[in-house]
N, C-alpha and C positions, 0 to 999 in steps of 0.2 A: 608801943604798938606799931607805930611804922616802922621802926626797924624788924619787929617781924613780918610785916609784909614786905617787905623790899626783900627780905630773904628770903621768902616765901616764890615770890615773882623772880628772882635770880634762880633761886634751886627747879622753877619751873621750866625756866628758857632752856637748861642747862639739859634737863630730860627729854624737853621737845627736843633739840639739836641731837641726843646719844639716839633718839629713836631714830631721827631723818640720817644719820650715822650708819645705822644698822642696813637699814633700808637699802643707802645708797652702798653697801656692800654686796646686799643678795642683790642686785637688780642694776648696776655699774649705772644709772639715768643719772645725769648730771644736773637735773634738779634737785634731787635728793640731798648731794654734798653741799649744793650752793644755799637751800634752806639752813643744813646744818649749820653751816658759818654765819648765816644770817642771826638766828637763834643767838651762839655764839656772842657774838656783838651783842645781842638784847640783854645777853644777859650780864655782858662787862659793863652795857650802859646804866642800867639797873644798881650795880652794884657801887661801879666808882660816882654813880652821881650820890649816892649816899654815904660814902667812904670818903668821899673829898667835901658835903658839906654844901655840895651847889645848890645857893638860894634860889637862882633862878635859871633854871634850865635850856628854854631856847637860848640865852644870851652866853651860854657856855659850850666849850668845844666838846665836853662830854655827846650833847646833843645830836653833835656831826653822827656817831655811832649808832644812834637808831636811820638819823635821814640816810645813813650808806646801807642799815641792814634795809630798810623797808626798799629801797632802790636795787639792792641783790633779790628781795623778791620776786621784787613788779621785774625786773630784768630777767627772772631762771620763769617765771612762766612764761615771757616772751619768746624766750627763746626756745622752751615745751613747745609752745604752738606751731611756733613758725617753725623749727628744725627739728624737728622729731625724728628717731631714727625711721618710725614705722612707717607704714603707707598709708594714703588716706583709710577712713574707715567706710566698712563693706558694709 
């Protein structure tokens, strides 16, 4: 049964990242690409932590993969904020 939810949550990150993909095609916003790679990550972290067998998570490098996606996010909305191409709102 976990191994079908590890697949389950892999095949998921995998669709959120092809939509933010999509997205950042019609719309060129560079939050768009930088969630997609975020996703990305979640979803190789997801996967190799159960492909390689990691007992215990935080204490393996696998890990780093989520702390650098979840840091690509908090980082692509900071920078949505503050550098927007648009001008403030009217």
């Amino acid at each position: 049964m976990i191994e079908f939810l590890a697949g389950a949550a892999t095949v998921g990150y995998l669709v959120a990242a092809g939509f933010f993909l999509r997205y950042w095609r019609k719309t060129a916003e560079r939050l768009f690409l930088i969630f997609a790679v975020a996703f990305v990550l979640l979803a190789l972290n997801q996967a190799l932590g159960h492909l390689l067998w990691v007992v215990s998570e935080p204490a393996s490098w696998v890990y780093g993969l989520r702390v650098l996606a979840f840091a690509l996010i908090l980082a692509a909305i900071v920078d949505q904020n503050l550098f927007s191409r648009r001008g403030p709102p009217k």
